[in-house]
C-alpha positions, 0 to 999 in steps of 0.5 A, spaced: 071 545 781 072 551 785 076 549 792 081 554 792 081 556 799 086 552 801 085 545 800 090 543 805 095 547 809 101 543 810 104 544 817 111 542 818 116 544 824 120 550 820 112 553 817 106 552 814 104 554 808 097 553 804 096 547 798 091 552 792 088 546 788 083 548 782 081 549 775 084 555 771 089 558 777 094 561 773 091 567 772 090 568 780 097 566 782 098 574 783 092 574 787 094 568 792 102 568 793 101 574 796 109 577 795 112 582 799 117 585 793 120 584 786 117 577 783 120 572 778 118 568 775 122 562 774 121 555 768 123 553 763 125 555 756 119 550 753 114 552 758 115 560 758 110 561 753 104 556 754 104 557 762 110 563 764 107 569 761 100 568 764 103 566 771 107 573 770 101 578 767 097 574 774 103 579 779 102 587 779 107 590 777 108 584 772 113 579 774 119 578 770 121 572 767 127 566 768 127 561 763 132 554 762 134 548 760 129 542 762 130 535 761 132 531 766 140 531 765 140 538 766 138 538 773 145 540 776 149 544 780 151 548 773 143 549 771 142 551 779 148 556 778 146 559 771 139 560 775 143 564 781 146 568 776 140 570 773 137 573 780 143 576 780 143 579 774 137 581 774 138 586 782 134 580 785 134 582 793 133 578 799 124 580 799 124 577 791 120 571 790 121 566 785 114 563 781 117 556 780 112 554 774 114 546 771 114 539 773 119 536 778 125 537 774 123 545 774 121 545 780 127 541 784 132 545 780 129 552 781 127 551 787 133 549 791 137 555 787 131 560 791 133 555 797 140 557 797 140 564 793 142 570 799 141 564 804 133 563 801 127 567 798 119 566 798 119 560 794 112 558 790 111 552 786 106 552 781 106 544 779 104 543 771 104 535 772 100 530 774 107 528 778 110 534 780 102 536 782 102 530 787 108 529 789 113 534 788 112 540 789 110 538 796 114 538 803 119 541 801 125 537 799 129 540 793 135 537 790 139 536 783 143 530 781 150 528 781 154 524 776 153 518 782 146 519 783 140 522 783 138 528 788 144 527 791 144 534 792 139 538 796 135 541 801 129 542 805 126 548 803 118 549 804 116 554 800 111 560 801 104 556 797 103 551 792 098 553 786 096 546 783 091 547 776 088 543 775 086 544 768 094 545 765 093 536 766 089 536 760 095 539 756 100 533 758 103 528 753 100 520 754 106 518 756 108 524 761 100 523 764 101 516 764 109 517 768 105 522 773 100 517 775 105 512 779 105 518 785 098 517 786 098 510 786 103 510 790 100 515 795 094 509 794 099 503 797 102 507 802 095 511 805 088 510 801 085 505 799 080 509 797 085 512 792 088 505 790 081 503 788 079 509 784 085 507 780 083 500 778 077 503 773 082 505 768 081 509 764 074 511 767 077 514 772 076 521 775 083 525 775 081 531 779 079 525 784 085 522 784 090 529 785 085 531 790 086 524 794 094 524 792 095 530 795 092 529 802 096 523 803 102 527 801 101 533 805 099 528 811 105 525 811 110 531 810 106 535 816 108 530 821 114 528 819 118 535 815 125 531 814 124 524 813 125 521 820 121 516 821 113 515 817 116 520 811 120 515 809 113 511 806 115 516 800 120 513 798 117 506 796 120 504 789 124 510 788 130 506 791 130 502 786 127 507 780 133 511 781 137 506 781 135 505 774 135 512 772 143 512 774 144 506 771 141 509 764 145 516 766 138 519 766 138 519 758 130 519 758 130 511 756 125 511 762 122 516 764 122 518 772 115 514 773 117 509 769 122 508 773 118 508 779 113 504 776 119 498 776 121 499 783 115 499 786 114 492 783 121 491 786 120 493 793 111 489 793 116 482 792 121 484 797 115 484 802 112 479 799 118 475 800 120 477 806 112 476 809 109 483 810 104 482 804 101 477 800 100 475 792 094 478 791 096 486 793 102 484 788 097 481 783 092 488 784 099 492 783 101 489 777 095 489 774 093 496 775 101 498 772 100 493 767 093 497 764 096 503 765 101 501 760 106 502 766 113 497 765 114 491 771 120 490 769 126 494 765 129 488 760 136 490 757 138 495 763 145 492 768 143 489 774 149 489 777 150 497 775 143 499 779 144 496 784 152 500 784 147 506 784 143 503 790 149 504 794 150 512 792 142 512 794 141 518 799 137 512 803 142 508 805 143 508 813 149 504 816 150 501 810 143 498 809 139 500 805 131 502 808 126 499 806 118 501 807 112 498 804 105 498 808 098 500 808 097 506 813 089 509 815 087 513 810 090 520 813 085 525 816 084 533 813 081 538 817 076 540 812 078 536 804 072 531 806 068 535 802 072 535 796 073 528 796 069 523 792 
């Protein structure tokens, strides 16, 4: 698989920005990124030496490299801080630009404080989970969370170029590959059916298909609408409740972000069906495609009446209401991925 040049280029209102997808892209992220003056690299103290030096050696001079804590419960406002004192630390001025190298909590955290750090730098993001490669990192939304909620504290901040390899997907745990995978059956729900079948042949699927088909649909998507006015919102399909859960178990890794997603969108697929906007069997299919991928339907023993507390504190919340979106679209169009796409 070569693409590289780019995949996609998303194009939103405040910039553009290309989408690299391919297989053994760290050692090029130099070559792509293009920067204009000092670079770090920013990840986390566990990925600092499977993908962070090889990110680094990719930049001449060598990029200089941030490491912190991850995990879920560090993406707050105390982690984004320690990451600003370490640009500061370190002589970082305004033409630097920050490598984010991780997953979504990497990239969220690392991301929003190269946002805000001298009112923001070139950002890049290079993705090394199926979820952060689908979803994440693209479309610019950046946040960390507050004691009352997820990502209740954040920005828009596109950044300069995404670098998605593919091979670093290989490296992932079951249970962290498995928790990617509701973004890209999300993204099938919500713009590809094409997608969605693809994922009904576990476990013969073609990974590198998937993420292919995922990431169009979601830079589709973040292209016509940058700040979640209207159509953006098909996003969010079962993060309502997902992140409810997850406040509800003080994001304690009792269910991992996919995992908790994975309940949510069974939870929104019987809203529409209750409320006459699909039928049983497209929430049939959904459970079954979950239920082979070992993904969760239900979450036995967490408190209802505390995720539906956290429900309230959610971002989506609009006049007291919470938004509700669940619909098949067509299939978004790509200038030119077509010939990537099976």
């Amino acid at each position: 698989m070569e693409i590289v040049p780019p995949f996609i280029t998303v194009r939103q209102a405040s910039a553009s920005y290309p989408v690299y997808v391919g297989r053994d892209l760290l050692g090029r992220v130099g070559e792509l990124a293009k920067a204009k003056g000092r670079v770090f690299v920013i990840t986390s103290h566990a990925l600092r030496e499977r993908f962070g030096h090889r990110v680094a050696a990719s930049f001449t001079p060598r990029a200089e490299i941030l490491s912190f804590e991850e995990g879920e419960d560090h993406k707050t406002l105390a982690t984004a801080s320690d990451i600003l004192t370490q640009l500061l630390d370190r002589g970082a001025k305004r033409d630097a630009m920050g490598v984010v190298v991780g997953g979504g909590m990497i990239g969220d955290t690392a991301g929003f404080a190269a946002s805000i750090f001298l009112r923001g730098i070139d950002l890049v993001h290079v993705p090394t989970t199926l979820l952060a490669q689908v979803d994440s990192s693209l479309g610019g939304k950046l946040a960390v969370n507050h004691e009352k909620g997820k990502n209740l504290i954040g920005s828009f901040y596109p950044p300069r170029a995404v670098v998605s390899d593919l091979a670093v997907l290989d490296t992932l745990p079951p249970r962290e590959r498995l928790s990617g995978l509701f973004e890209a059956l999300k993204g099938g729900v919500i713009g590809d059916p094409r997608l969605f079948e693809l994922l009904e042949r576990p476990p013969d699927f073609d990974v590198d298909a998937v993420v292919l088909r995922a990431i169009r649909v979601k830079g589709e998507i973040v292209s016509a609408d940058e700040k979640e006015a209207d159509l953006r919102r098909l996003l969010n399909y079962g993060h309502t409740i997902g992140h409810g859960i997850e406040a509800a178990t003080s994001f304690s890794g009792e269910y991992l972000h996919g995992e908790a997603v994975s309940v949510g969108m069974m939870g929104a697929a019987r809203i529409a069906v209750r409320i006459g906007m699909h039928d049983e069997e497209l929430l049939a299919r959904q459970a079954d495609l979950l239920r082979a991928f070992g993904l969760p339907l239900t979450a036995p023993g967490v408190d209802p009446h505390a995720v539906l507390q956290a429900m309230q504190m959610d971002k989506k919340v609009v006049g007291g209401h919470l938004q509700v979106e669940y619909t098949y679209m067509e299939p978004p169009r790509c200038t030119h991925c077509e010939q990537f796409l099976p």
